[in-house]
Structures are given as structure tokens and as C-alpha cells.
N, C-alpha and C positions, 0 to 999 in steps of 0.2 A: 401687155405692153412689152414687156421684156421673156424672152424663153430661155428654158437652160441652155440650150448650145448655141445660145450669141446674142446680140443685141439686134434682132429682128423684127419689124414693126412696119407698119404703117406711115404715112407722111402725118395724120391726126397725133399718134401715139409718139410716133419719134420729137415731133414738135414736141406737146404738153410734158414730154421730159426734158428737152433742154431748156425750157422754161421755170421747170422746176428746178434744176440745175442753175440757170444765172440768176433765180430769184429777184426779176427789176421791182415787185413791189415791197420786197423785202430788202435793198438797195436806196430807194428812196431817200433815208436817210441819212445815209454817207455819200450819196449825191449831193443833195441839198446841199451840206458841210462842206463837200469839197470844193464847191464853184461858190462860195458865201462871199469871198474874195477877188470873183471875176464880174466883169462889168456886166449889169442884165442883159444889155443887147447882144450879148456876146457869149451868151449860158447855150442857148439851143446851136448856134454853130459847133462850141466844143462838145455839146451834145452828141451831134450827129457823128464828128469826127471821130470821136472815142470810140462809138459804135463800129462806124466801117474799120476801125484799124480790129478791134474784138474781131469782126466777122472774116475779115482777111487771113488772122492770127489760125481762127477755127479751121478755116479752108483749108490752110498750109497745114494745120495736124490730118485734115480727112484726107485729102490726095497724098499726103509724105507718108502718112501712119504705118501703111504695110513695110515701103524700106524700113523706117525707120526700127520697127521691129524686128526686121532682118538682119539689119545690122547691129542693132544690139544682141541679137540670137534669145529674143525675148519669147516666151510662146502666148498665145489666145488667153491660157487657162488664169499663168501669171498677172497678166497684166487686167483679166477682170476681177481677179480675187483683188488685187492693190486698188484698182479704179474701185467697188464696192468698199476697201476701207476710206479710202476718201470721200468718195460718198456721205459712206455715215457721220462719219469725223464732222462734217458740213453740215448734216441733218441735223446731228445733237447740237450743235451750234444755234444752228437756226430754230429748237427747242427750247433750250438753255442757252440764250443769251450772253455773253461778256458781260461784264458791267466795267471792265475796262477800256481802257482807249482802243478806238477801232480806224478801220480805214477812214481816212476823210474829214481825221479830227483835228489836223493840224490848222490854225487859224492861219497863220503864219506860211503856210505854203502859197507856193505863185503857181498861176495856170496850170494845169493837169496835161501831161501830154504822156500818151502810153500808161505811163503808172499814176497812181492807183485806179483810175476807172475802165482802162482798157484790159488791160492786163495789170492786176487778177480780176479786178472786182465783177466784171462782165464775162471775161476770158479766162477766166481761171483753172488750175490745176485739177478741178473734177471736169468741168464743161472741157477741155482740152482731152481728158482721159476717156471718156462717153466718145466725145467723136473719134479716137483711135479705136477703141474698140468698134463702133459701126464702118471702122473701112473695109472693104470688101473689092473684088476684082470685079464681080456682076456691077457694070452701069447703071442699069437701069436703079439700081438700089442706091447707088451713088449720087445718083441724080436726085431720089427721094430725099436723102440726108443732106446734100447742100441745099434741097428748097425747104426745109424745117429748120436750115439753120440761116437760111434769110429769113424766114418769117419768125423766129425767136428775136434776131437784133431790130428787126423793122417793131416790131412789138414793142422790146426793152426802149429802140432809141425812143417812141412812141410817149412813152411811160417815164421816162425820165427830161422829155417835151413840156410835158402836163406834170411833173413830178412836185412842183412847189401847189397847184391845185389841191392834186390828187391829195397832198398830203395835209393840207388845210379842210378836206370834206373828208375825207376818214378819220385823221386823227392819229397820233400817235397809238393809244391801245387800240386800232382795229387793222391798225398795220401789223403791228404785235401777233394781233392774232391770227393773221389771212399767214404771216410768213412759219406761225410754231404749226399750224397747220398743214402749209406747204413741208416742215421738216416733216410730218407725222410721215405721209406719202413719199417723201423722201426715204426714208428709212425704212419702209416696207422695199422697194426698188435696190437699195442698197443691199438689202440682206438677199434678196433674188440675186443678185448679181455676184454675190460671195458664194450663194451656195451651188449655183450654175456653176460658177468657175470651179468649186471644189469637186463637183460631182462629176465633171468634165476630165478632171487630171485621174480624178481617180478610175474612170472609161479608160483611160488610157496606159495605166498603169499593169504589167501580163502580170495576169496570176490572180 
């Protein structure tokens, strides 16, 4: 899925990691919570909307990413060593649970627009970091990573559609379990992508 000198893959492969990265069935539940408060007929609109503002958000990191590291005078090796700590940081989460308040617990909030379900919950700081490291100047690779990153929100909006179902036929512990699961595979991806990056700098480094 992922190789030491980049984040190189496939349209299959590049998908089923940013999927594992926005975690929508592990999301489920701070979805639910956060629209508890907006009228039904009017759940799957902000549904969808949250999603296309997520995928717009992604776009703008995959065509900006390269300036953008230019202009920070960021290198490849940095910015996949920090994406792998954030990574993990998310993986153990999605392992090891909170038992404190989480996104989407506020009863008391009004309509969701951009935060919390767009940006981070869907768009967030790892999924963000994933697609700056897959920018690249070959097209045709570019082209692969924006059709995986439609097909992750078409998916998530998908899944957070059907997300009061879904989560009435699974159940609280098999959500639990599909998402400590998605961290297990998380966290193997994470540490590839630490040691790529580390093994990288250190190619680089004379002597």
C-alpha cells in the first residue's frame, strides 16, 4: 500500500487508506450526536453538504500541497515522519477510545456547518497530511488521488446517509469493533510511514 520513498499506490490501495483515515464507520456516532438537534428531513442535506465542503477542503490540500511545502521550505522526509505521528496518535485513539466528551457531544449546538463534521471530523489533520504527501507533479497520479478521494466522501457521505440504520443493525459494540480494528491497520501504515520517512532522511544525509 504505501513504499518507503512515498506514498505510492494504486486507485484500490490509495482509496482503502483514506478510508481508513476518515474512519465514517467509526464517525457514526458523533454524527448521529451532532445532527440529534437538526430537523430529519434536513439530516441527509447537511449530510451531503458537509461532505462536498470535506472533499473541496482535500482538493485544495492535493493541488496546493507541493507550493505549499515550498513555501514553508518543508522537505518530503519531514512532513511524512509528522503525517505517521499523526497517524498513530489517531490510530491509538481509534484503539483506545476516550471515555471523555468527544466531537458531536454538544446537545446544545445548532446546525453544523464546516466544524465539527466537515473539518476535522471527515477532513481532518491526518486525512489533510496523507493527501499532501501524495502530491506529486506526474498527472496521471494526480488524477488517481483525486478519484480515491471522491470515492472515500461518496462512500463516507454514503454511510453517514444510512448512518442512524447502520448503527441500529450493528450496534454499538460491533462499531467498536470494526473501528479498533480499522486502528490495528492504521497503525501498521503509520509506523511504514515513520520509518519511510526516517530511512529517507537518512539516504540523504553524506557520509
Amino acid at each position: 500500500m504505501l513504499r518507503g520513498d512515498g506514498m505510492e499506490g494504486g486507485f484500490f490501495s490509495t482509496t482503502i487508506l483514506l478510508i481508513l483515515i476518515t474512519d465514517p464507520l467509526g464517525n457514526i456516532p458523533f454524527f448521529v450526536a451532532t445532527l440529534k438537534k437538526v430537523r430529519p428531513e434536513r439530516r441527509n442535506r447537511v449530510a451531503v453538504r458537509e461532505c462536498l465542503i470535506a472533499f473541496a477542503a482535500l482538493l485544495l490540500f492535493l493541488f496546493a500541497g507541493r507550493p505549499i511545502l515550498s513555501v514553508l521550505h518543508l522537505s518530503d522526509e519531514s512532513l511524512r515522519v509528522s503525517g505517521g505521528v499523526v497517524l498513530l496518535l489517531i490510530a491509538i485513539r481509534m484503539i483506545f477510545p476516550d471515555r471523555g466528551a468527544r466531537l458531536g457531544e454538544d446537545e446544545n449546538a445548532p446546525e453544523p456547518f464546516i466544524v465539527p463534521l466537515a473539518i476535522p471530523l471527515i477532513a481532518g489533520p491526518s486525512a489533510m497530511a496523507t493527501v499532501l504527501l501524495m502530491a506529486t507533479p506526474d498527472p496521471r497520479r494526480m488524477a488517481v488521488v483525486a478519484a480515491s478521494i471522491t470515492a472515500t466522501i461518496a462512500v463516507t457521505a454514503l454511510v453517514f446517509v444510512l448512518s442512524t440504520r447502520i448503527e441500529k443493525v450493528l450496534g454499538d459494540q460491533a462499531l467498536t469493533a470494526i473501528e479498533r480494528l480499522m486502528g490495528l491497520v492504521l497503525t501498521a501504515i503509520a509506523v511504514e510511514m515513520l520509518l519511510g520517512g526516517v530511512a529517507s532522511y537518512i539516504r540523504r544525509v553524506p557520509g
